[in-house]
PARO-193621 format. One line per field, with one value per residue: residue number from 0; x, y, z of N, C-alpha, C, CB in turn; residue in three letters. Coordinates in Angstrom, 2 decimals. Glycine has a CB too. Example, Ala and Ser with C-alpha at 12.3 -4.5 7.8 and 13.67 -1.06 7.14 Angstrom:
REM residues 2
k	[0	1]
n_x	[13.19	12.85]
n_y	[-5.69	-2.25]
n_z	[7.80	7.08]
ca_x	[12.30	13.67]
ca_y	[-4.50	-1.06]
ca_z	[7.80	7.14]
c_x	[13.20	12.90]
c_y	[-3.30	0.03]
c_z	[7.80	7.87]
cb_x	[11.31	14.08]
cb_y	[-4.47	-0.60]
cb_z	[9.05	5.72]
r	[Ala	Ser]
This chain:
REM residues 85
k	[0	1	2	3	4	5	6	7	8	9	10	11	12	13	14	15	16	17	18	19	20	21	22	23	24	25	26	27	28	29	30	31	32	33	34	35	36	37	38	39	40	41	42	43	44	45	46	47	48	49	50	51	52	53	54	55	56	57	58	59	60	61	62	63	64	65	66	67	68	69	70	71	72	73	74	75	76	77	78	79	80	81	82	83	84]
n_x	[-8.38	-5.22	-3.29	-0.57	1.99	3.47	1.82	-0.53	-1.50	-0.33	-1.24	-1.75	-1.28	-0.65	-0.04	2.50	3.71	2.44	2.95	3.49	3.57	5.07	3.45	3.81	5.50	6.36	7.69	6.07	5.11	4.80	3.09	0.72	0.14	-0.10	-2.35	-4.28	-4.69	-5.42	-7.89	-9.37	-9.45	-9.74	-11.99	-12.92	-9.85	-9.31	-10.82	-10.31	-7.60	-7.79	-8.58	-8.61	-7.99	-6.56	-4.26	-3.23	-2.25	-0.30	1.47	1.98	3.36	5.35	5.13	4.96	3.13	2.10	0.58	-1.57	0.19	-0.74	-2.70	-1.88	-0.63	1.37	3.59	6.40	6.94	7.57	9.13	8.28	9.80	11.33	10.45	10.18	9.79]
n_y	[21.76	21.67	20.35	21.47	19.87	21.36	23.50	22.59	21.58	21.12	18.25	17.31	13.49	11.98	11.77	13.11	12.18	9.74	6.18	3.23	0.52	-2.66	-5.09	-6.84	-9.68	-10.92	-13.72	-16.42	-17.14	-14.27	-13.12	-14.66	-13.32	-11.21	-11.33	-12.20	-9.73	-7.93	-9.03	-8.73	-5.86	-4.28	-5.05	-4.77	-3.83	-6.10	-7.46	-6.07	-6.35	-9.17	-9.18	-9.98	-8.04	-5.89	-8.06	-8.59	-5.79	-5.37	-7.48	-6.73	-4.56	-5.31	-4.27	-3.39	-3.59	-1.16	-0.83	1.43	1.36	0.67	-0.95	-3.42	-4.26	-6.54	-6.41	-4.65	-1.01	0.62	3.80	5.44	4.79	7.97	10.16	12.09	12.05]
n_z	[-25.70	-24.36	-21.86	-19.57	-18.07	-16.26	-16.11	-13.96	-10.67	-8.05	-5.95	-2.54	-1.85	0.21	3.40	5.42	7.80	7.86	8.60	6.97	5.39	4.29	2.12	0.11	-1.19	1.53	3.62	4.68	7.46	7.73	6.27	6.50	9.42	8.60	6.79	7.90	10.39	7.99	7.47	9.42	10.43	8.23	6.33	3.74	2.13	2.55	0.64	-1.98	-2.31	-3.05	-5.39	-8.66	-10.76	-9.50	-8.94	-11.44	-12.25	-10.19	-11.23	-13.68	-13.26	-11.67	-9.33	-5.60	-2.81	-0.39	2.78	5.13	8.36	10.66	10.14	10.14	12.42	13.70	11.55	10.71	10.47	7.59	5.85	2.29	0.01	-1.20	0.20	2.67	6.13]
ca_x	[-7.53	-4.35	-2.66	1.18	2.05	3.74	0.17	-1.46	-1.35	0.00	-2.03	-0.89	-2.35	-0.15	0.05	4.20	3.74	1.49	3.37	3.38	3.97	4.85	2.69	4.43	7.37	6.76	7.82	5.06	4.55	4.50	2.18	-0.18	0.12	-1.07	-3.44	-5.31	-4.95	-5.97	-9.26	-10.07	-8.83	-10.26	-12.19	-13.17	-8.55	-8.97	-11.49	-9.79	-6.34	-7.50	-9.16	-7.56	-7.64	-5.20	-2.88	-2.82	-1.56	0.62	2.27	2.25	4.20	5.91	4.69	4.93	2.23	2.40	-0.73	-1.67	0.86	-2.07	-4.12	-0.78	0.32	2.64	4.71	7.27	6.47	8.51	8.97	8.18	10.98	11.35	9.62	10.58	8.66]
ca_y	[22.49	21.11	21.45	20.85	19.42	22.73	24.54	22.02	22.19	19.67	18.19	16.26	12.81	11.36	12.31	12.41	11.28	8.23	4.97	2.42	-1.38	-3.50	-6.67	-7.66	-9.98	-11.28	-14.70	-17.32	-16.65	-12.72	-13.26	-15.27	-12.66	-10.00	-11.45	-11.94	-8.72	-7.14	-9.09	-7.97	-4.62	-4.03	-6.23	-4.15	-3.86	-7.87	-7.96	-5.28	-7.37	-10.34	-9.11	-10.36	-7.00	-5.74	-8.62	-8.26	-4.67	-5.30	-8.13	-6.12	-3.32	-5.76	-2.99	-3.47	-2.96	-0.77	-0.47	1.73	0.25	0.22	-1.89	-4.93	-3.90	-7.04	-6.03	-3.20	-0.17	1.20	5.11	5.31	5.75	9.24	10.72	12.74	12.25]
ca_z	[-24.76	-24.27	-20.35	-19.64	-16.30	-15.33	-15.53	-13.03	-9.28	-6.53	-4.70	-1.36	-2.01	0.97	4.85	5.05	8.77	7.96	8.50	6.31	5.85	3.06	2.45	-0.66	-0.49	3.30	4.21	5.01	8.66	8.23	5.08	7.26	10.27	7.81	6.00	9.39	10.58	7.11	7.38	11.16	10.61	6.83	5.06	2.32	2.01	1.93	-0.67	-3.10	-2.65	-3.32	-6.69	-9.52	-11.43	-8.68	-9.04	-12.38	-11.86	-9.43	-11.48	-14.90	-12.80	-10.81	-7.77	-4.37	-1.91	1.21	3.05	6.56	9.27	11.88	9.71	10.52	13.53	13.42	10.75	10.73	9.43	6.77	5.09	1.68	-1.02	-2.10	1.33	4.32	6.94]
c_x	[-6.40	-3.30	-1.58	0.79	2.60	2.27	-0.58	-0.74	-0.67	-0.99	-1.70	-1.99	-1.94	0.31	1.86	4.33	3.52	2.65	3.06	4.25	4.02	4.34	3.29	5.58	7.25	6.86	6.42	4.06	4.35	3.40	0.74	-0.73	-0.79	-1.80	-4.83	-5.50	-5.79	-7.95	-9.65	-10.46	-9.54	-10.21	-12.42	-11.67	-8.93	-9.76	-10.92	-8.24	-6.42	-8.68	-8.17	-7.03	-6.21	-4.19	-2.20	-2.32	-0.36	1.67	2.74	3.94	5.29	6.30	4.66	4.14	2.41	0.79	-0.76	-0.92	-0.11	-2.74	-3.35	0.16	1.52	3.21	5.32	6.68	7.66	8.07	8.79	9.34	10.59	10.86	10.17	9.81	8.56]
c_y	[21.58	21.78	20.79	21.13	20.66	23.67	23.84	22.32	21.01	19.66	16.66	15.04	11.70	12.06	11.79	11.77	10.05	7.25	3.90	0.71	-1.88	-5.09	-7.38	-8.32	-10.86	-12.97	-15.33	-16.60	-15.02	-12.44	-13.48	-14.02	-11.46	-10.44	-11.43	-10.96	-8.03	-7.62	-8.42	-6.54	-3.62	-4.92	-5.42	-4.03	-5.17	-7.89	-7.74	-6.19	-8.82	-10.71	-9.13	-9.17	-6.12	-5.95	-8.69	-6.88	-4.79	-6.52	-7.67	-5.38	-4.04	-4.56	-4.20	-3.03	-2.37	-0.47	0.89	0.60	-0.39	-0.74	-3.73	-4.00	-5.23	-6.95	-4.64	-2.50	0.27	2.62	4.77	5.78	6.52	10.25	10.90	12.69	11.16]
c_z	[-24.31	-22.63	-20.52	-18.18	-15.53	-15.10	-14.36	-11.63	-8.36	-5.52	-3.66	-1.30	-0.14	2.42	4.80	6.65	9.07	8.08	7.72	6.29	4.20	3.03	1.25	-0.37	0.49	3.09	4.81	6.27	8.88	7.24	6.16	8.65	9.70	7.36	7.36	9.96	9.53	7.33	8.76	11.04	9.34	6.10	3.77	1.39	0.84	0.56	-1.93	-3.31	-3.20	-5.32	-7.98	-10.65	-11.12	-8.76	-10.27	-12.78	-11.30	-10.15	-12.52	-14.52	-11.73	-8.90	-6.52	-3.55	-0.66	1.32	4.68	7.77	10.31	11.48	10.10	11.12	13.79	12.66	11.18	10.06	8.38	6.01	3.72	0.87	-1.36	-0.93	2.70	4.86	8.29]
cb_x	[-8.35	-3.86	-3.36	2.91	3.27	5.01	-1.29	-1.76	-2.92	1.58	-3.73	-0.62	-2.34	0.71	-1.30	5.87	3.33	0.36	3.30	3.50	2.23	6.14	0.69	4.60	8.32	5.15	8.77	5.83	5.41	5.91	2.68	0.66	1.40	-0.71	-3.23	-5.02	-3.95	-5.07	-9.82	-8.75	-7.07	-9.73	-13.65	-13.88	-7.53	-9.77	-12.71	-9.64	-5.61	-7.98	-9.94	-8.10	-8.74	-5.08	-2.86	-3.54	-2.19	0.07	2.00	0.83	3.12	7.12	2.42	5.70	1.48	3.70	-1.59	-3.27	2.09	-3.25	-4.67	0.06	-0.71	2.81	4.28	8.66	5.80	8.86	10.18	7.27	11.58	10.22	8.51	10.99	7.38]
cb_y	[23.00	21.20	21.42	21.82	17.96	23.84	24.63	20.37	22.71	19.92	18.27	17.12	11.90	10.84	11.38	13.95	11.57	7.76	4.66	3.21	-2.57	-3.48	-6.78	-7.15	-8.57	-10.72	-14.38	-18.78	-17.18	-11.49	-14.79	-16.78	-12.48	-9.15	-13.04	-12.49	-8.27	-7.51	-10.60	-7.88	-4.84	-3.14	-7.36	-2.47	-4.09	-9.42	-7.43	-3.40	-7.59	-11.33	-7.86	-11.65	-6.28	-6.08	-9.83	-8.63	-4.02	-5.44	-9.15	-4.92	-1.99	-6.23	-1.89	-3.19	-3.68	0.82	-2.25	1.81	0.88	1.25	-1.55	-6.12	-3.60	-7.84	-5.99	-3.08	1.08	0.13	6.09	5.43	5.40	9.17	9.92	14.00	12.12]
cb_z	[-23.54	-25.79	-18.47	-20.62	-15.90	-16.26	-16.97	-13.32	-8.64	-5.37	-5.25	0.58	-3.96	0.26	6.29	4.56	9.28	6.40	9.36	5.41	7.07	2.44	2.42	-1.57	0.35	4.80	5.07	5.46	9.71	8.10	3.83	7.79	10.72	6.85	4.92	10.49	10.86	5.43	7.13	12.63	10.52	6.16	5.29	2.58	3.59	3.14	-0.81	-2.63	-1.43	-1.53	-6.70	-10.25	-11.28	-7.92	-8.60	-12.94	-11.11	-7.92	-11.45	-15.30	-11.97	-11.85	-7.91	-4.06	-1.69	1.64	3.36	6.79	10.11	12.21	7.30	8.99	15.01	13.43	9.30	10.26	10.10	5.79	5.22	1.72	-2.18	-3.62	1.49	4.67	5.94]
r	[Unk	Unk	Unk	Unk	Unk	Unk	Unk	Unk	Unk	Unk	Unk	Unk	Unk	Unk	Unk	Unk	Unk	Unk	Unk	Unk	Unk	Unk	Unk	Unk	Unk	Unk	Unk	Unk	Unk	Unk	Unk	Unk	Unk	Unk	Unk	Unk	Unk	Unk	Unk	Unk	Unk	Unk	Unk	Unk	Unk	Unk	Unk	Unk	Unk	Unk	Unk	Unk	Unk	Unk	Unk	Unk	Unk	Unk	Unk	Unk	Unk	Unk	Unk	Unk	Unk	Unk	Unk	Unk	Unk	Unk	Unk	Unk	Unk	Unk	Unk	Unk	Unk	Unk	Unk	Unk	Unk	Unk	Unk	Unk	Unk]
């Protein structure tokens, strides 16, 4: 059985209100700020980030991580490209 992307459905994988944060990228002291929060806040986060399967993803795709802003309340939050909300 063969499906084409016009036959499938949308489904909302993302809250367009949620806030978000980017942890890639940051400067020393905002690196450090988050990484401490992420463990307090979600260790199970910390564990999955600091799995090398991940980084090897994220370096293949040269991707950028945004996580829950709440989870590093010292960082800014930022909207996601492509997203109203």
């Amino acid at each position: 059985m063969n499906v084409h992307w016009e036959d499938t459905v949308s489904v909302k994988v993302l809250d367009e209100t949620q806030s978000w944060a980017r942890i890639s990228g940051l400067p020393a002291e905002l690196k450090q700020q988050a990484w401490a929060d992420i463990n307090k806040n979600s260790p199970p986060l910390a564990t999955l980030l600091k799995d090398p399967l991940l980084q090897e993803i994220v370096r293949v795709f040269d991707a950028e991580i945004f996580i829950q802003a709440e989870l590093v309340p010292r960082l800014p939050s930022e909207q996601l490209r492509g997203r109203k909300g």
